[in-house]
Structure formats: structure tokens, C-alpha cells
C-alpha positions in Angstrom: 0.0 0.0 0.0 1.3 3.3 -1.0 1.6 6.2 1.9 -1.2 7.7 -0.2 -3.0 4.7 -0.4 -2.7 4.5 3.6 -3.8 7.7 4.6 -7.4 6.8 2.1 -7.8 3.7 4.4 -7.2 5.8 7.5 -10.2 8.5 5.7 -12.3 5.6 5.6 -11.6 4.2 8.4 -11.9 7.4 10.5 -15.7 7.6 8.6 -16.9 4.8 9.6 -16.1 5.4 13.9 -17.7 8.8 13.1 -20.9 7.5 11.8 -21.0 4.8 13.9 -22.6 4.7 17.0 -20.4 2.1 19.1 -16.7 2.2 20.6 -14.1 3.0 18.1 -11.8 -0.1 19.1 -15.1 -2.6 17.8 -15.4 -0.5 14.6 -11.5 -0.9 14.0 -11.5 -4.3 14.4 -14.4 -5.0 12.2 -13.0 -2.8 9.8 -9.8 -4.8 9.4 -11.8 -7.8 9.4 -13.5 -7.1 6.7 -10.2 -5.9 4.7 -7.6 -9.1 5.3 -6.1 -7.9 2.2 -4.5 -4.8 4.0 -1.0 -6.3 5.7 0.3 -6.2 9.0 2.5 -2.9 8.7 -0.1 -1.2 6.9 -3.3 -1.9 9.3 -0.1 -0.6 12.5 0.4 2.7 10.5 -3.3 3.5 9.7 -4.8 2.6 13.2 -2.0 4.6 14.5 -3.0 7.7 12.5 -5.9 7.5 13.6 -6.3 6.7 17.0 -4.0 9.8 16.9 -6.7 11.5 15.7 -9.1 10.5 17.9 -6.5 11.2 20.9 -6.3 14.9 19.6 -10.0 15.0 18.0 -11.2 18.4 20.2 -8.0 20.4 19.3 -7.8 19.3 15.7 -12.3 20.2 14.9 -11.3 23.2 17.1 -8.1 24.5 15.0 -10.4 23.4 11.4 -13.3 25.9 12.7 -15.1 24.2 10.1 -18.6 24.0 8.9 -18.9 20.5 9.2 -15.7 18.2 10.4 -15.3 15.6 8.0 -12.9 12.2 8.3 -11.2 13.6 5.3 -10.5 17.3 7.3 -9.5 15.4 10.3 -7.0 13.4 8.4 -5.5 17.1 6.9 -5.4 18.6 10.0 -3.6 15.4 11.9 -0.8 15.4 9.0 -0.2 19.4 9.3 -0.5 19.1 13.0 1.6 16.1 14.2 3.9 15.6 10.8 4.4 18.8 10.0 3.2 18.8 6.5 2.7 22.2 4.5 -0.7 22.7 2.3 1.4 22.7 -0.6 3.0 19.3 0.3 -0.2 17.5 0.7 -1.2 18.1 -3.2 0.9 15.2 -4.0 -0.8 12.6 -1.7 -4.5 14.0 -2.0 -4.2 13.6 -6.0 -7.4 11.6 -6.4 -5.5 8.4 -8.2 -6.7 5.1 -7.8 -7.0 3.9 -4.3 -5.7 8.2 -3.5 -7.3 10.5 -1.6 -9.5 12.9 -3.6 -7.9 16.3 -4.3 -8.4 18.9 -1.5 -11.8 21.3 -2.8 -11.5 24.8 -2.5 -13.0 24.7 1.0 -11.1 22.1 2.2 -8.0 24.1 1.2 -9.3 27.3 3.0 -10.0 25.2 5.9 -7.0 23.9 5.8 -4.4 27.4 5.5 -6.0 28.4 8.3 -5.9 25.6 10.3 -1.9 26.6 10.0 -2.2 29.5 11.7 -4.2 28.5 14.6 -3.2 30.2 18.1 -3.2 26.7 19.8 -2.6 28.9 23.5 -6.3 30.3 22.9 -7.7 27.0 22.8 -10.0 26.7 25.6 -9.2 24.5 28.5 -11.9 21.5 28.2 -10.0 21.5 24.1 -6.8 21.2 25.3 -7.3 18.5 27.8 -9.9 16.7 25.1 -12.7 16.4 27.6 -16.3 17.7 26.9 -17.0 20.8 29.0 -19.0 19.8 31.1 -16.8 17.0 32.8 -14.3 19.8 34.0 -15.9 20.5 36.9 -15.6 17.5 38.0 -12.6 16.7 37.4 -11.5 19.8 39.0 -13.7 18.6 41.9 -12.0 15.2 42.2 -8.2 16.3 41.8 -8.5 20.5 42.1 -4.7 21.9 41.2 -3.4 18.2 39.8 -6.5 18.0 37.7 -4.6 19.3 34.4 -1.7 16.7 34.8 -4.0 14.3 35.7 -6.2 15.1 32.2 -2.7 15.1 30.6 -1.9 11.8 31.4 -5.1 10.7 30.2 -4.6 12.0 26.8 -1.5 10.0 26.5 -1.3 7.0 24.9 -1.0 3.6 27.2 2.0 0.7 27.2 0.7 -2.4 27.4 0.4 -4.5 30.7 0.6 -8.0 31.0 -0.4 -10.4 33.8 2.1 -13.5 34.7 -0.3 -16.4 35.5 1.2 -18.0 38.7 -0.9 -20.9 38.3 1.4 -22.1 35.2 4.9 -20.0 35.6 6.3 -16.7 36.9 6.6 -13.1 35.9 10.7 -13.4 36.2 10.2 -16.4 33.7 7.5 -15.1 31.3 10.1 -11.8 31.6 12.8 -13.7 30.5 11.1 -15.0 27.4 9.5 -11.8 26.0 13.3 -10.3 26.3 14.6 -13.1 24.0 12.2 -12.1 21.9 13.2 -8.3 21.7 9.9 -7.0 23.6 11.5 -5.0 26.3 9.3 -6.2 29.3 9.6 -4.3 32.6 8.4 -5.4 36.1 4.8 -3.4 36.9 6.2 -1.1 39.8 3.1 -2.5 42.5 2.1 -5.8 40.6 4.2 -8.7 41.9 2.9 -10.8 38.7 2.9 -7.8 36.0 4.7 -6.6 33.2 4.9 -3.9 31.1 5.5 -3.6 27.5 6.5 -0.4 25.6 4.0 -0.2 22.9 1.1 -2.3 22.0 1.4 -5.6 19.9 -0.8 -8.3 18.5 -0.5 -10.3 21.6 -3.6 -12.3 20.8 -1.5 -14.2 17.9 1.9 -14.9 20.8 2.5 -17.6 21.4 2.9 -17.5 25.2 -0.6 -16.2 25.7 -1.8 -19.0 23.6 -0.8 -21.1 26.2 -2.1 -19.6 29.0 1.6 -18.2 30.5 0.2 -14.6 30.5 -3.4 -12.5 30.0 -3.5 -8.6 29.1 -4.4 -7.3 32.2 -3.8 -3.6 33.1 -1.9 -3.2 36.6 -4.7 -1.4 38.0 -7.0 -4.1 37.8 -4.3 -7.0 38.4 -4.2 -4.5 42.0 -7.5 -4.4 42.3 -7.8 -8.4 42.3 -5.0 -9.0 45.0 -6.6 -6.4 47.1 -9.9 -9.1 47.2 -7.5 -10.8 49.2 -8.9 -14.0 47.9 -7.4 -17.0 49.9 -7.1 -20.8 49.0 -10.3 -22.2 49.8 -12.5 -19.5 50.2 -16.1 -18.7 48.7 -15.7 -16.0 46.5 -17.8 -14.3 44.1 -17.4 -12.3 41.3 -20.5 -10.4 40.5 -19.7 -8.6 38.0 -16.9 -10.7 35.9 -17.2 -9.2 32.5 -15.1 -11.4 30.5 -13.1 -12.4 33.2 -10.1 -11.0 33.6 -10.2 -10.4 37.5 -11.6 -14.1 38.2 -8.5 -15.1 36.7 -6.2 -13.3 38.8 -8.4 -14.3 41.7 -8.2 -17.9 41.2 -4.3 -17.7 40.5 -4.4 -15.7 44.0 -6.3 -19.2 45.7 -4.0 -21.2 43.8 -6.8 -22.8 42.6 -8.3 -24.1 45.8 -11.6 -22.8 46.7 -14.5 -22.0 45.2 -15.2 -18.4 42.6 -18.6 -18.0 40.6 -18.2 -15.9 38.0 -21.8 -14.2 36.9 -22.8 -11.6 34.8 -25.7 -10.8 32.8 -24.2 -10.7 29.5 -23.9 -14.7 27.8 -21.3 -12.8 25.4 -18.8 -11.7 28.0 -19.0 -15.0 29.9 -18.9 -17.0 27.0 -15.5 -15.0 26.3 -14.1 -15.8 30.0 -15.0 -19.9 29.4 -11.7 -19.7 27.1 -9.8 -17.8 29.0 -10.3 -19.7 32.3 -9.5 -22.9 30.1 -6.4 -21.5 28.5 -5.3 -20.5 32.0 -5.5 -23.6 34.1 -7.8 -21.6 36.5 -10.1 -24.6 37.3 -12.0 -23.3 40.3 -14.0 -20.8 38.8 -17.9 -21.6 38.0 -19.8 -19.2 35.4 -23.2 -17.7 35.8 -25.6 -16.1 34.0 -27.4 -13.6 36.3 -31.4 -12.7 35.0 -33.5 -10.3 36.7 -34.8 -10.9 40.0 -32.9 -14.2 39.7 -33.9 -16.5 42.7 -30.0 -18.0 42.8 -29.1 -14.8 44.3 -31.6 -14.6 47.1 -30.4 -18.1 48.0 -27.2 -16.9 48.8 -27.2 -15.1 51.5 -23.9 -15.0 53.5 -22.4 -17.9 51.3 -19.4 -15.9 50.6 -16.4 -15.1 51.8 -15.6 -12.4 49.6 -17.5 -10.2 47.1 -16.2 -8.3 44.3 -18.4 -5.5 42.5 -16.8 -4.0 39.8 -19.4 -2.0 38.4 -20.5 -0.4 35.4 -19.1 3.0 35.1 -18.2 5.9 33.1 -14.5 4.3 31.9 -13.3 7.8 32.6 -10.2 6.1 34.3 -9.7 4.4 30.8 -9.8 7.2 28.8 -5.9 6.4 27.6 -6.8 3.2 26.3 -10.5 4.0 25.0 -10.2 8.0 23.5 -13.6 8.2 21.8 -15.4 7.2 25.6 -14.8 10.6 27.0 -17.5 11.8 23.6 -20.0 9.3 24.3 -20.3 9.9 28.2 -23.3 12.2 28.9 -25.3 13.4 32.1 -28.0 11.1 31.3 -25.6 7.6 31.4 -23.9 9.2 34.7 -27.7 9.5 36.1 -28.0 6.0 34.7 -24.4 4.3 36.5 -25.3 5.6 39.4 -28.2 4.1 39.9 -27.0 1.0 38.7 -24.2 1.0 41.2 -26.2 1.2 44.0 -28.5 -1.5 43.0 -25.7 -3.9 42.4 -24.5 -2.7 46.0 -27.7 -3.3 47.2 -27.8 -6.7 45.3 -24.1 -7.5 47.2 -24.9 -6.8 50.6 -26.4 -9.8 51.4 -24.2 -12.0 49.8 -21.2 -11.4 52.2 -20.5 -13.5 55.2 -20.5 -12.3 58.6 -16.5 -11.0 59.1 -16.3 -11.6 55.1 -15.3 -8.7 52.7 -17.2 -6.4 50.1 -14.6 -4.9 47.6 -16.2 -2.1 45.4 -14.4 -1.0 42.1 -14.7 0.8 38.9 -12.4 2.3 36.6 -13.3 5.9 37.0 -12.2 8.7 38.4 -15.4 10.8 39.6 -16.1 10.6 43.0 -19.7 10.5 42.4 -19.6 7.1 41.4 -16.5 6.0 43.9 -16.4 7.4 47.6 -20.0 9.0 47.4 -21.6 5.3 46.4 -19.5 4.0 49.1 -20.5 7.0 51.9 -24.3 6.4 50.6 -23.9 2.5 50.7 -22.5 3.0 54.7 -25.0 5.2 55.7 -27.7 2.6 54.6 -26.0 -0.2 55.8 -25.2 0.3 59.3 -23.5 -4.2 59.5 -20.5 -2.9 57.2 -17.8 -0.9 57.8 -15.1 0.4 55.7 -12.1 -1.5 55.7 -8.2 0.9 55.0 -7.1 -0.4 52.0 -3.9 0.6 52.7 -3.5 -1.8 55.8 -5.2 -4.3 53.0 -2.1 -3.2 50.8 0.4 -3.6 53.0 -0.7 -6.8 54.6 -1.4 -8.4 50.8 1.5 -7.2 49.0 4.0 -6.4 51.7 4.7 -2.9 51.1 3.7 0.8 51.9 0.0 2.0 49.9 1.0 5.0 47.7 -2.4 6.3 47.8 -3.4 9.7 48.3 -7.0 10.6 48.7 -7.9 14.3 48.4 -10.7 13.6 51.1 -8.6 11.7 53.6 -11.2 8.4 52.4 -9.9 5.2 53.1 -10.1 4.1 49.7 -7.9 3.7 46.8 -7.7 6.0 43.8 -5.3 5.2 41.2 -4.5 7.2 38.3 -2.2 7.4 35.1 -0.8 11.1 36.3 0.3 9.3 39.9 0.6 5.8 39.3 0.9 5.1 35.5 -1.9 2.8 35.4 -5.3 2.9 34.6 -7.7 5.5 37.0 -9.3 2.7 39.2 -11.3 3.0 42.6 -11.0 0.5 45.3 -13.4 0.2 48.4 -12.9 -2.5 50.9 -15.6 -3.3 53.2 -16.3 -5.7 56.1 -19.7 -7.2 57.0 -19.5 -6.7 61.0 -23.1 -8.4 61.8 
């Protein structure tokens, strides 16, 4: 594919996740699907391009001050911003030749000459730190004078983090072979069991996770797991498991021994952690569907030993990973989340044995769906009290908590400005009668 050819395919491509009405990482993937032609180096340099774009997309429809931002503008505006190209020099590539972008109109060409000589310090402060407006105030709220690094941080663009499975080797060994292979792995600075790549690969094609040796798990949430404090032979439940990635870890933390169910009310996501609890050795997990008002549920009161919610949330802690998020987000779903949090709350309480643990987590970063849900939860449910994650911390992993909580909470917040992982929350609770 020519470098003309390329930056067509990244037009198209960049079409489609603006028509489309779903995460851009789903629209990517089917896009590629669909086009097995395009090769290996070519599908890197497109998505690069324009997950770039969509990293940058507020500054780059601010600087066009166009009518209508098209895929095609966006595409301009990324090659004059980020490679430096001149008008002039985009005449060759934009030539409207087979498989070639069409030539720039005379709008487009307008558009873009002024886009040059945009004043990029007047760009208001919800632009510059690609949020909608809205969502500063709460940001500001949550993080006050280190909310601009931490919306920085959020913009950039995240390494990779892998997950040694204990239950078949160990991170020095998995370590040692993604070195041979020229992968540069680094030891996760909290994670006993992660690593850290520089950039992103196809990992799903390697050969070690093939066989089980390692998952893609972000540190944050390979933390949040160990912080369950799931021991061998306890009853533990994961309510909700998604596609699985935290029963995983939990079952490699109880060394198999014990018992985890796994629901959730999706049959997709569960069906996706059947194969990953297989290819992982993890045989003590059981998978379950959860319907409304199911009756399983209300036949398990205190059966477990430990309870993780990790609950549907904004994903504003995973805004590195998932750019196009922060645009979707609006009042409405936050309305919605929170609600939905403190039913699944409300659904967990029960659940817990008496002395047993309640671990609450999301991957966000505004507290109205972190320490408030928790304060809310405790005022309503007078049998549980909070439990210091960082005595959890310390006692689990063996070393000092590096959280910080604005409020003085008892909870964990981790972010990419502090920590360099994911923003996560993490609430421990103990049932106390």
C-alpha cells in the first residue's frame, strides 16, 4: 500500500467510527476484518493515524473551525499538525488516483491554511485536555490543582500490561522470554505478577498467551484483584466478571483451591471468559448467567467469603486506552451508572459472610460514582464498615500504599498522572453483623 493509499484507508476508516454509533476499538476491528487484504504494517500505520486522531480530536475540529468536520479534514489537519506537512505538500498525496485521496476542494484548502495558523494557547481548557466541558468541573472537583496533569496523562497513549499467570509460571520467567524475543518487558512497579510492555502488539497471535503463561491485564486491575484478598479455599464471588479478567487473577491468588462463581448478565462476556479460564488452568471458577430478579441470588445469603463488585461505570479512568469514551459519556448515562451501582450494592450486601469482605471498584475517576456510592452505601447499611485499603495493601502485597486521597477516604484512587496505570477505585468493606 502506497503512503497515499494508507492515509485513504485511515479516511475511511476514520468515517466509519464517526458514523458509527459504538466504541471505536469494535469499529477498528471489524474494519480490518473485513479488509484481510490490507498487511500487517499497513493496518499498524493506519490505526496509529488514527487513533492519533481520535487522541487529539477536540484540538484538531477546534483549529479546522469548520462547517462540518469531516474524516477527510481530520485526516489534513492530523498530517499538518503532528507531521508537520505544509498545504502545498499535501497536493501530492491528495491527487485523487486510484486507491488516493481525492484532491483537497477549494473549501477544504481554506479550511485547511487556516488551520496553519491556529493560536493553539487560545484553545480553551476542556480542548486542550480533550474532555467535553461539562466533565471539568468535576474533574477539578475530584483532583483540584493536579487535575490538568492528571487530564494530561489521560490524553497520552498507554503501554501495554501484562499479567504473569502464577498458576502455570512466573513473571521473572515469562520476563525472560519476551526479552529473547526483543519485547523489552519491565516489572509493573506495585504488581508482583505484572509486566509492562513499551508499545502495544498483537499479543492475541503470541505464542505465550496461547498457552495460558500470561493475560493482558492492566496493573490497575491485576491490583485491584489482589486487594480481594482471595485466599485458598475460600467462597468468593465475582458479581460482576465481564469477560473475566479479575476471576483469573483471583483464582491464581487461591491457587486454585476454593471456590469463585463468576456471573454476569451478559452470555457474550461470559462465554468470552469460558476460554480464558480454560487456557489459563484456572479450574476453580464456576460461570453464571445472572437474570433479573434471579432467585439463585436470594439463596445466597452469607455464602461468601468475599464479594467483588466492579461496576459499570463511566470508563473515565480508561480514557488512555478507549479515546472516543470521554464523547459518548453524557449526564444522562452518569444519572444511569449511578443508579445502577447502588443497586448492584444493594444486590451484594447480602451476599457477604458475617466477618467476610465487600470490595467495590470501577475504573473511573469521579467521586460521584466512587467514595460518594461508598458513603451512601455505609449510611444505609449500618452491619458494614469500611475497611483501610492501605493496611489491605500492606498486609497483601508487603509494602507501603502510595495512595493519596484528596478527602482523607480510606479508599484507593489510582491514576495514570500518579501511578501510571489505569484510574481505578477501590473500596474494601467488612460485614461486622
Amino acid at each position: 500500500m502506497t503512503p497515499a493509499g494508507r492515509l485513504q484507508t485511515a479516511i475511511d476508516l476514520m468515517d466509519e467510527i464517526l458514523r458509527a454509533d459504538r466504541p471505536a476499538d469494535g469499529v477498528v476491528s471489524a474494519f480490518f476484518r473485513a479488509r484481510r487484504f490490507i498487511g500487517a504494517k499497513d493496518r499498524k500505520a493506519v490505526a496509529s493515524q488514527v487513533w492519533r486522531i481520535l487522541r487529539n480530536r477536540a484540538r484538531l475540529a477546534w483549529g479546522l473551525r469548520a462547517d462540518h468536520v469531516t474524516a477527510k479534514l481530520l485526516v489534513i489537519a492530523d498530517l499538518i499538525r503532528a507531521d508537520g506537512k505544509s498545504v502545498d505538500a499535501l497536493t501530492g498525496p491528495f491527487s485523487g488516483a486510484k486507491y488516493e485521496p481525492e484532491p483537497m476542494t477549494a473549501y477544504e484548502r481554506r479550511v485547511a491554511e487556516r488551520f496553519v495558523t491556529t493560536d493553539w494557547d487560545a484553545a480553551p481548557r476542556h480542548v486542550r485536555f480533550e474532555l467535553p466541558e461539562w466533565l471539568l468541573e468535576k474533574f477539578d472537583r475530584a483532583f483540584g490543582d493536579q487535575t490538568d496533569a492528571e487530564l494530561a496523562a489521560l490524553g497520552q497513549e498507554a503501554g501495554l500490561d501484562l499479567r504473569a499467570n502464577v498458576l502455570k509460571t512466573t513473571r521473572e520467567d515469562v520476563s525472560a522470554r519476551l526479552t529473547a524475543e526483543e519485547l523489552s518487558p519491565t516489572p509493573t512497579p506495585f504488581s508482583p505478577w505484572g509486566l509492562r510492555l513499551p508499545a502495544r502488539i498483537a499479543i492475541g497471535t503470541h505464542a505465550g498467551f496461547k498457552e495460558g503463561i500470561f493475560e493482558v491485564q492492566d496493573e490497575a486491575s491485576q491490583l485491584c484483584a489482589l486487594l480481594v484478598d482471595a485466599k485458598p479455599g475460600m467462597a468468593v464471588l465475582d458479581l460482576c466478571a465481564g469477560a473475566g479478567g479479575k476471576t483469573l487473577a483471583m483464582s491464581a491468588a487461591m491457587q486454585n483451591k476454593g471456590r469463585i462463581v463468576a456471573c454476569d448478565v451478559s452470555i457474550g462476556r461470559l462465554e468470552r471468559s469460558k476460554l480464558r479460564l480454560r487456557r489459563a488452568g484456572a479450574h476453580n471458577a464456576t460461570l453464571r448467567i445472572l437474570e433479573d430478579k434471579d432467585k439463585w441470588i436470594g439463596r445466597q445469603h452469607g455464602a461468601f467469603d468475599r464479594v467483588l463488585v466492579d461496576a459499570p461505570c463511566s470508563g473515565t479512568g480508561a480514557w488512555r486506552r478507549n479515546p472516543d469514551a470521554r464523547w459518548r459519556l453524557e449526564t444522562s448515562n452518569l444519572v444511569n451508572l449511578k443508579a445502577t451501582q447502588d443497586a448492584v450494592l444493594e444486590q451484594a450486601a447480602p451476599l457477604v459472610k458475617v466477618g467476610g469482605r465487600l470490595v467495590y471498584a470501577t475504573c473511573s475517576l469521579l467521586p460521584e460514582e466512587n467514595a460518594e456510592r461508598i458513603t451512601q452505601f455505609l449510611h444505609r447499611h449500618t452491619e458494614y464498615r469500611p475497611v483501610p485499603v492501605a493496611e489491605v495493601w500492606k498486609a497483601v502485597l508487603g509494602s507501603d500504599c502510595p495512595m493519596v486521597n484528596p478527602g482523607g477516604e480510606p479508599f484507593l484512587t489510582l491514576t495514570p498522572a500518579r501511578h501510571g496505570t489505569d484510574g481505578f477505585f477501590v473500596a474494601i468493606l467488612e460485614r461486622v453483623s
